[in-house]
N, C-alpha and C positions, 0 to 999 in steps of 0.2 A: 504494500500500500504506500501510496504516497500522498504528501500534502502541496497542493501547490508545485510541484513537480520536486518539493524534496524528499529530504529520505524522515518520517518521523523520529523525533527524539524525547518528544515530552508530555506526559501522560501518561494514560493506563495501559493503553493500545499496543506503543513499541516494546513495554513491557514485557508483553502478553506472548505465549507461543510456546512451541517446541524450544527446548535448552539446549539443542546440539546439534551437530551434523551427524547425521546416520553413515556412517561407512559400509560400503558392500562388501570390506571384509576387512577385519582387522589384522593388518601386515604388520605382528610385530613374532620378532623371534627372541626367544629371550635365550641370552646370553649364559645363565645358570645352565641349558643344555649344550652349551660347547663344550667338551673335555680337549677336545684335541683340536687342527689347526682348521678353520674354514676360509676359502677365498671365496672373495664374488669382486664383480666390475661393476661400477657405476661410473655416470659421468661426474658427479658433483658428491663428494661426502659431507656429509654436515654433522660437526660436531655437536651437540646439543639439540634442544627440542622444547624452546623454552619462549621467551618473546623474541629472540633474534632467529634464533636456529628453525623455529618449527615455519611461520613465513615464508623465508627463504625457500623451504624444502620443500613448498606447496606450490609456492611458484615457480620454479623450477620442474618441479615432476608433470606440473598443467604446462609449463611452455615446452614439453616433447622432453627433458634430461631425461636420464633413469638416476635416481636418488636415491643414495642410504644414508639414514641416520642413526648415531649412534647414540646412546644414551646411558648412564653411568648408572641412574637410577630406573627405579621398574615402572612399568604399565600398571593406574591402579582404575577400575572400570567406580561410576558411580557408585554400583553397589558394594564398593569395597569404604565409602567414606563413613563413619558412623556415628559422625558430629559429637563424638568426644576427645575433647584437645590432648587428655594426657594419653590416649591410644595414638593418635593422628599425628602429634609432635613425631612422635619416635619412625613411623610411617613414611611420614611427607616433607619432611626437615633434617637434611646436613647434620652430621653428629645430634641426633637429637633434638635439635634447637641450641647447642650449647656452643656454638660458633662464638667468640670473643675476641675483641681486639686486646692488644696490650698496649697501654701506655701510660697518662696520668690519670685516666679512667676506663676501668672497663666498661665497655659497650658490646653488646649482645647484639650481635648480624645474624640476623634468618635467612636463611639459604632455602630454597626448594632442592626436591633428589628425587625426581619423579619425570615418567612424560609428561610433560608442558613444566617445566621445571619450575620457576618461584612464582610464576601465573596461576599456579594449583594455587598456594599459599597467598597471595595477596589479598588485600581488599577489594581491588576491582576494580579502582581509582582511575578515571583515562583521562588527561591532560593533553593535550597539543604544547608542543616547546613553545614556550613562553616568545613572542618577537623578540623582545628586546636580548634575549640568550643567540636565536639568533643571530643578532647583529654584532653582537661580542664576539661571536665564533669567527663571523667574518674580517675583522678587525683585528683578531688576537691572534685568532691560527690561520686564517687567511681561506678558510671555508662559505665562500662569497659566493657558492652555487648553491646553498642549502639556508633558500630564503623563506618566508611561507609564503609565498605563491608557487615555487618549484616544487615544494616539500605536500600543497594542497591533496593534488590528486590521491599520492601514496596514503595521508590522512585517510581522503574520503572513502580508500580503499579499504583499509583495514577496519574502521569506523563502522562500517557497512559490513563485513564480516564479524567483526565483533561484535556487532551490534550493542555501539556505546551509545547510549540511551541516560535520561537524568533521574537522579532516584524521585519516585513519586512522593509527595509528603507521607500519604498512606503506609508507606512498606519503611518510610524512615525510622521508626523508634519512635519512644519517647525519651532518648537519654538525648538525640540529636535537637526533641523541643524545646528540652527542657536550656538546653545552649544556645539553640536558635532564640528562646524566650530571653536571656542575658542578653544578646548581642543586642537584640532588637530593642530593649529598653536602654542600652547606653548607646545606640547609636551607629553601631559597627556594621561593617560589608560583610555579606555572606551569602550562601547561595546552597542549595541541594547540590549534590557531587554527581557528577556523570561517572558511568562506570558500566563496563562489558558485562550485560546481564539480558538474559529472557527467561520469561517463568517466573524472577525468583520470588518467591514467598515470604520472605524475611525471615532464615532461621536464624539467623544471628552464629553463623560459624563459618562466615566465608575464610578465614585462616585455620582451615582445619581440613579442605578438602569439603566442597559444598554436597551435600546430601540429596540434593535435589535437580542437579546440572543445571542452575540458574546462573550459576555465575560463568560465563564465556570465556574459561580458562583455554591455552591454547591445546592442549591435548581432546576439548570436546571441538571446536574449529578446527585452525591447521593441522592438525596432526591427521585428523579424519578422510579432511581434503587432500592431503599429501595421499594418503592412503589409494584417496580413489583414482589418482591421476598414477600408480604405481607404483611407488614409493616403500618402501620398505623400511623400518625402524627395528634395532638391534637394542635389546635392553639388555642390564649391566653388564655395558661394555663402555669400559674406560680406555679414550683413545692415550696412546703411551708415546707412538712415534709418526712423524712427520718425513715421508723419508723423500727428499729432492734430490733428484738427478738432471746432471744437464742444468740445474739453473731453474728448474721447474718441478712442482711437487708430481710426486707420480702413485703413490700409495700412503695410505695411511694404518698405521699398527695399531691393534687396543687387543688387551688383553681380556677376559672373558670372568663372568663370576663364577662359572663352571671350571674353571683354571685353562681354561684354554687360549687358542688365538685367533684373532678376525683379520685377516687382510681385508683390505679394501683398494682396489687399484682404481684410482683415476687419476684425470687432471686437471680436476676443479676439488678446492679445500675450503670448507666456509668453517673456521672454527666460531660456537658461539657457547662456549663454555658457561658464560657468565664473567662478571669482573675481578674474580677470585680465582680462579681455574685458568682462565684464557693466558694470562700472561706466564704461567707458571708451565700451561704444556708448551709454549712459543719459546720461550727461554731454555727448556729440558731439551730442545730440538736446535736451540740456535741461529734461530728467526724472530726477525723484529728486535736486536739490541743495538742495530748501530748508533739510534739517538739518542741513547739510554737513558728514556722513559720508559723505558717497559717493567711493568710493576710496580710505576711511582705512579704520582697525580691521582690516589686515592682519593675519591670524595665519596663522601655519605651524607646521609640527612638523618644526622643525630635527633632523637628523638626522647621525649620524658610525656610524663603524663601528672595530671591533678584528677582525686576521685572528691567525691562532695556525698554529704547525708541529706536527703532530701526528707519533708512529709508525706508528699506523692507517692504512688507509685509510679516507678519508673522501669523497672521489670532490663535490663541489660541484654537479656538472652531472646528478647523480641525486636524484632527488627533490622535493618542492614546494619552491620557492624558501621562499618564508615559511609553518611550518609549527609553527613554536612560539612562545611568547611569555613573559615574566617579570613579573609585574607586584606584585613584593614590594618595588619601591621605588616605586609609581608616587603614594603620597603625597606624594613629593620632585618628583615630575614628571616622573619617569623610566619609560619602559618599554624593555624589550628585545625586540627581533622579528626572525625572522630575516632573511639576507639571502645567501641563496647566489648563484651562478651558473655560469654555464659558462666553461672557458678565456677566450676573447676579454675576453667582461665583464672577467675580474678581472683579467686581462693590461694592461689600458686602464685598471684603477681604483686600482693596486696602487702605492703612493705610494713605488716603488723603479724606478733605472735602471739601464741599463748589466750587468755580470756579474753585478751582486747580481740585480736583475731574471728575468735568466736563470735563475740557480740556484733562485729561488722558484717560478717558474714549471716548473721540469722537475719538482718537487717537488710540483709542482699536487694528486694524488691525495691530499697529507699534509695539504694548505692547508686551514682552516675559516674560516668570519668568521661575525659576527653582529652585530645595530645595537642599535643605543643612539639612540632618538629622544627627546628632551625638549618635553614641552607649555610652551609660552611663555606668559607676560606680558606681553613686549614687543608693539607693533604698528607695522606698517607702513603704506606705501602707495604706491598705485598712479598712475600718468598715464599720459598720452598723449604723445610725443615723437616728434617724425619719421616720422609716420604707424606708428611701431609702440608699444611702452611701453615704461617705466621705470619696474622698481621698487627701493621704498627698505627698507632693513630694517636696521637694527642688533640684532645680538645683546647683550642686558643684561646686569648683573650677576648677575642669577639663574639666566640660562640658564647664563651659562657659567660658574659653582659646580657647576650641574647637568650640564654635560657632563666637571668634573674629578670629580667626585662619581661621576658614572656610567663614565670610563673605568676607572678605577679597580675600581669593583665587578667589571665586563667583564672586565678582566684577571685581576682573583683567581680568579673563575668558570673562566677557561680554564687557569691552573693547577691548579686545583683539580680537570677533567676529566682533568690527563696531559698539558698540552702545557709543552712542555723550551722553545719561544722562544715570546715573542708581539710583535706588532708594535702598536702603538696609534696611530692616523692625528692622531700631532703633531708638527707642521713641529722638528726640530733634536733630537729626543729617539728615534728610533729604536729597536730593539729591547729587551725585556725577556727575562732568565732566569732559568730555576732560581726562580723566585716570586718573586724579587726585584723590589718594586714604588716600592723607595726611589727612583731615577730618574724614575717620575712624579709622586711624592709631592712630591720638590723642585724638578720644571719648572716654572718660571714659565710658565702656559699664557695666551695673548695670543687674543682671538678669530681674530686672524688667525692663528693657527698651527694652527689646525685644520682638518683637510676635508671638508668639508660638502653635505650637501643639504638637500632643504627636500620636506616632502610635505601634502597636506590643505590648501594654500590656504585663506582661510574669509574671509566678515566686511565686506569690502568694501563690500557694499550690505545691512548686514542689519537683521533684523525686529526692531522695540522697538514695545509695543504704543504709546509715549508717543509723539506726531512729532517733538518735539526730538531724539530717543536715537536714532531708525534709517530708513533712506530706504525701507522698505518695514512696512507694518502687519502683524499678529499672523495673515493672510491671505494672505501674501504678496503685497498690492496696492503697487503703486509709488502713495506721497502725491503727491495736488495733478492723476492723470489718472486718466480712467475707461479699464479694459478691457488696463492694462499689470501683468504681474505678473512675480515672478524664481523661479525654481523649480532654483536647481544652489549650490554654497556659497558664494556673494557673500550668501546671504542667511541665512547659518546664523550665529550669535552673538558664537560666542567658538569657542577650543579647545577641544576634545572628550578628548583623553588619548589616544581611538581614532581608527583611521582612518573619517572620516567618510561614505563612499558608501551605506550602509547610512541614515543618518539622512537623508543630499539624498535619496533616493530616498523615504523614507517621509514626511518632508514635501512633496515632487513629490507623490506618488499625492494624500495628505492637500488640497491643493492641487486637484487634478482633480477629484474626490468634489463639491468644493466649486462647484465651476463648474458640476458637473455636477447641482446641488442636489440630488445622493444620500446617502443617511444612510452611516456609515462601515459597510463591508464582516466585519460582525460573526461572518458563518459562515467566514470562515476559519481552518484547521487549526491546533492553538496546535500550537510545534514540539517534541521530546519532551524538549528540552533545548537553551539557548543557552548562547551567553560571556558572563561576567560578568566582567569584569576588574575590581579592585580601585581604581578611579579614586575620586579625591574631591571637594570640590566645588572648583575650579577660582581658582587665585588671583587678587588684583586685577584688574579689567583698566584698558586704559588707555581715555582715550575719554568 
């Protein structure tokens, strides 16, 4: 259906529907049956299967390749999801969930290890790169072909596959009103979140593997469509080697969970590891270090949260997890997004023990939270260590201005909706009331005392049109070999402000067009309205 000749985005309607793509046969071979060595030929191997990797692979296998991809972690079908976090974490999530950076705080990064790799796991959150990001890229790395009008079509491509759509108020919750009702009484920008979903119902467990295939994760899309264009996907199969001859890649090694081995001979390489994995198999093979940025320019979007006791009920476990957004400080660097969940979740994340613990938790119905993530300046980086990694990250000066800047504003907001306690996630400062905000005004807040995650990974191996600035060209080709390129956010710039799966994916497609020496996909549906969030152009970076 369309309106007015676009594509619908807002209301009950684009909501509504079938959650997936039906595949006429599930082409996956899993890996635990390899013991010994298997060859096969393709034109194009694709590393990953994730928001860079699965794209690619689909376009690709519909523009006539023959495509395999490889995958570290397994195929899990809807009916394997069973919307409880402490099963799902260990399931669907990189060591567990227990991914941590080192440095002057630790930060908790969520990886996905699954087909459609951390698209299983997310919110659902879709953003278009911010213009004014942008215009930096053009400016700083010299990526002046990747404008939003060049970048439109591949948007409206994937937009229309993923059918990014805006959450209805209805399926939003009441933890996203009850912040929506703060913002609204003091003032502030904000907006319902667009996000890749049909069907969904609001269980309130999109980071856990949705229950219901509502949420547009790429293993129900791409992966499906790769499928039916021929495609074949290899699960745990960790690719190991990159083997170039000539100057050009010609196969690719991965060893098997069944202990065996996978060749793969072609000569098309699309690694999309993610921004953890990518630089570290590029590096193991000795491709991509002549600039040496490869496995530096880590960015993340460090992330905290404030929870609040309301009298309402406000029930957590109903509704889109992340379903609204604030973005009236995000010149400061700040954005607000939600962060519900269900008991367990906040049982497990709720920075109290013991009878306090308790008594919060029977109160659960009364409980809201909501995040506070800040776009960084600082960068990190990544290695290799003990055959797994090691990453490095210090939270700056600015970020963490910006996380007392932004607890702050969070707190006002939840009194400002009606909430009599609020809790702010800082180590030795404890509870606020009655609006009294003087107690975090005067904590000395130390990076270490805050509790932290980290989301958007970025940068590690990314595109500078110049060879000195970045380990991949304005093409995503890896300098110095033919036939190797990176298509997931090792290769995207800087921080984005938004969550980035929306832009890996529309540079993946942008990327395949390209291989595929097709002009960009110009009859697709413009949609009848996106998000624009308030981002600006992006501070210093390092690097």
């Amino acid at each position: 259906m369309s309106r007015n000749g676009r594509r619908p985005t807002v209301g009950a309607e684009p909501n509504a529907g079938a959650g997936y793509a039906m595949p006429r046969e599930v082409r996956v071979e899993r890996g635990s049956a390899i013991a010994g060595e298997r060859r096969v030929r393709a034109d194009a191997c694709v590393i990953g299967t994730g928001a860079g990797g699965a794209p690619v692979a689909k376009e690709l296998a519909e523009g006539g390749m023959k495509v395999v991809m490889l995958e570290d972690g397994e195929y899990f079908t809807t009916d394997d999801f069973t919307a409880r976090p402490r099963e799902m974490t260990s399931r669907l999530y990189h060591s567990a969930g227990q991914v941590t950076t080192i440095g002057n705080a630790p930060i908790v990064l969520p990886l996905g290890r699954a087909v459609g790799g951390s698209t299983v796991i997310n919110s659902g959150t879709s953003f278009r790169t911010p213009p004014p990001v942008l215009a930096m890229w053009g400016e700083r790395f010299g990526l002046e072909q990747l404008t939003p009008e060049a970048l439109d079509p591949f948007f409206r491509r994937v937009e229309r596959i993923q059918n990014v759509v805006q959450v209805p108020e209805e399926l939003a919750g009441q933890n996203a009103l009850v912040v929506k009702r703060g913002a609204d009484r003091l003032g502030w920008h904000g907006d319902f979140i667009y996000r890749n979903a049909r069907g969904c119902v609001g269980s309130g467990v999109c980071n856990w593997g949705c229950p219901t295939s509502g949420k547009q994760h790429t293993g129900l899309t791409y992966v499906p469509l790769a499928w039916n264009a021929g495609a074949t996907t290899f699960t745990g199969a960790r690719a190991r080697r990159i083997v170039v001859e000539g100057g050009r890649a010609r196969r690719v090694e991965a060893s098997t969970r069944g202990g065996g081995r996978l060749v793969v001979d072609c000569d098309r390489v699309i690694v999309a590891g993610g921004t953890i994995q990518t630089p570290l198999l590029l590096r193991r093979n000795g491709l991509g270090t002549a600039s040496g940025h490869l496995g530096r320019n880590l960015s993340i979007h460090p992330a905290t949260g404030v929870r609040a006791l309301l009298d309402e009920d406000v029930n957590m476990a109903s509704g889109v997890i992340q379903s609204y957004y604030i973005d009236e400080f995000a010149g400061e660097g700040i954005m607000f997004e939600g962060a519900a969940g269900p008991p367990d979740y906040i049982a497990m994340s709720f920075p109290f023990s013991g009878e306090q613990h308790r008594e919060l938790m029977l109160r659960y119905r009364n409980l809201s939270q909501f995040g506070l993530m800040v776009s960084d300046a600082s960068r990190g980086s990544v290695r290799e260590r003990a055959g797994g990694f090691l990453i490095r990250y210090d939270l700056g000066r600015r970020e963490l201005a910006a996380f007392r800047r932004g607890l702050e504003l969070l707190c006002e907001l939840y009194f400002a909706a009606g909430a009599k306690v609020v809790f702010p996630a800082v180590e030795g400062l404890g509870e606020l009331r009655d609006g009294d905000l003087g107690p975090l005004r005067r904590h000395d807040i130390r990076p270490r005392d805050l509790t932290l995650l980290a989301f958007h990974p970025l940068g590690t191996a990314r595109a500078a049109a110049h060879p000195e600035q970045g380990v991949v060209d304005e093409n995503l080709a890896v300098r110095g070999v033919e036939g190797v390129y990176v298509a997931d956010g090792s290769a995207v710039p800087s921080s984005l402000g938004v969550n980035p799966q929306i832009t890996i994916m529309a540079l993946a497609t942008r990327l395949a067009f390209q291989l595929l020496a097709a002009p960009p996909p110009l009859d697709e549906p413009e949609p009848e309205s996106i998000a624009e969030p308030r981002v600006p152009r992006p501070h210093a970076l390092a690097g």
